[in-house]
C-alpha positions, 0 to 999 in steps of 0.5 A: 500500500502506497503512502497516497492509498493511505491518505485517501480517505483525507482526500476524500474528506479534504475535497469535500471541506474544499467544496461545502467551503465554496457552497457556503461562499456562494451562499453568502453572496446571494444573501449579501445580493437579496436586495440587489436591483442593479448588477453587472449583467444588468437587472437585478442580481441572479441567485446562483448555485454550486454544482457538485459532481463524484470524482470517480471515472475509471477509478472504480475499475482497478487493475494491477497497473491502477489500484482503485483510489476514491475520488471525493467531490468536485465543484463543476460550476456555479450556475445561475437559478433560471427562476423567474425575479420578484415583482414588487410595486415600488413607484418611488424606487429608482429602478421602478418601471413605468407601471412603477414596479420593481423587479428584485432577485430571485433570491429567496432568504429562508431557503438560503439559510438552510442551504447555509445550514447544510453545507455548514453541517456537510462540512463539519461532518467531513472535518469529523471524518478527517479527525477520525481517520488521523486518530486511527492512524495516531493509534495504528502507529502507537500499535506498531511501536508497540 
């Protein structure tokens, strides 16, 4: 067994503290933007989202030449929520249109908030895999000295 076969299982673990890192990112941004009517695109902000993908591909088949070795996660993208904006009747506001409506982001805060809540508690579990794992192999080497 290599020294990387053995480390797999914190790479596996580090790439999804990597990615729950980038989600909760992305996540604080759209709540930042939630009022945001006015964005470098134009119009108003659009909620956006991270998309995850299994690192997996000919690792599942292994051979002599190329053991197996666990992936992990990988960000593919941030896409943008293709949902429809919030309409809302604003005459005094600066962006309202001629029937004095406003458009605002699709972004809606309570559903952002559990999408916090989740990538939070996504990335404390794989900080816990990583602690477990490095506690095994503290006590498997206080074994072999032994």
């Amino acid at each position: 067994m290599t020294f990387d076969q053995m480390l797999a299982a914190t790479n596996i673990s580090a790439s999804g503290l990597s990615a729950e890192r980038l989600r909760m990112e992305v996540v604080a941004n759209n709540i930042a933007n939630a009022y945001a009517t006015r964005s470098p695109a134009g119009g108003p902000y659009r909620r956006q989202e991270v998309v995850f993908a299994a690192v997996l591909g000919d690792r599942l088949r292994p051979s002599k030449t190329h053991p197996a070795v666990l992936g992990g996660v990988e960000v593919v993208g941030i896409e943008e929520d293709p949902s429809e904006f919030q309409r809302v009747y604003n005459p005094g506001h600066p962006d309202a249109d001629a029937d004095g409506f406003v458009f605002l982001p699709n972004v809606q805060l309570p559903l952002e908030m559990v999408n916090l809540i989740t990538a939070s508690r996504a990335y404390e579990a794989n900080l816990r895999a990583m602690q477990s794992y490095r506690q095994m192999a503290e006590q498997a080497l206080v074994l072999l000295r032994g």
